[in-house]
N, C-alpha and C positions, 0 to 999 in steps of 0.2 A: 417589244412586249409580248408578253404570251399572247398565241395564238388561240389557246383552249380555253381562258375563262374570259370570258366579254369585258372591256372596258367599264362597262354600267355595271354588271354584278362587284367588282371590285372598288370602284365610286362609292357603293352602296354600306359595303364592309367596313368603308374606311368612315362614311357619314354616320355606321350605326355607333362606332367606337365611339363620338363625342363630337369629330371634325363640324366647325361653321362652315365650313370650305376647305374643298379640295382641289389641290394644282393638278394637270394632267402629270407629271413629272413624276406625282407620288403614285396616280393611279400605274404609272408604269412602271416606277421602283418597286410596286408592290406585286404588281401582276409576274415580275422577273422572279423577285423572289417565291412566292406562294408555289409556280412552277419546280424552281428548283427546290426546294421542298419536298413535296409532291413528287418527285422523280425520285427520292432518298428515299421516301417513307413504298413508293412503288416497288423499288429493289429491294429493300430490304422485305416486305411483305413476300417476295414471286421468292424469296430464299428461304424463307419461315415453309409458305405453301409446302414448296420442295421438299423440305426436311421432314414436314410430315405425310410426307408420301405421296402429296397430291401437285396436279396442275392448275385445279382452281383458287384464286385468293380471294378467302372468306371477310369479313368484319373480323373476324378474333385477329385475324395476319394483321389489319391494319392497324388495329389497337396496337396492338405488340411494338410493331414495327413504327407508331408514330413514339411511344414510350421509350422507345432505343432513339431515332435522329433524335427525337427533339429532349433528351433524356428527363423524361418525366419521371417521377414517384414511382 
């Protein structure tokens, strides 16, 4: 499971969505995924950054960049 978001925070994601209960199984399916995610939407952001001349990755990259992986509207 991801290292970087805590077991309990993603327990918590999954209880606000509607879950009576959750298996450890899903808190780790889901930790794996959100991760790799997050590493899509990270790259693609640090390449938006780039193109517009900087090194910092602002909110606007990660909007962008979450609208491209996860191809939103």
């Amino acid at each position: 499971m991801s290292e970087e978001i805590s077991s309990s925070a993603i327990h918590r994601i999954i209880k606000k969505s509607g879950a009576e209960r959750v298996g450890e199984d899903a808190v780790e399916e889901l930790g794996m995924v959100l991760e790799e995610i997050g590493i899509k939407i990270g790259r693609e952001a640090v390449d938006l950054a780039a193109h517009a001349g900087r090194k910092t990755v602002k909110a606007v990259d990660i909007r962008k960049a979450t609208k491209s992986v996860l191809r939103l509207g």
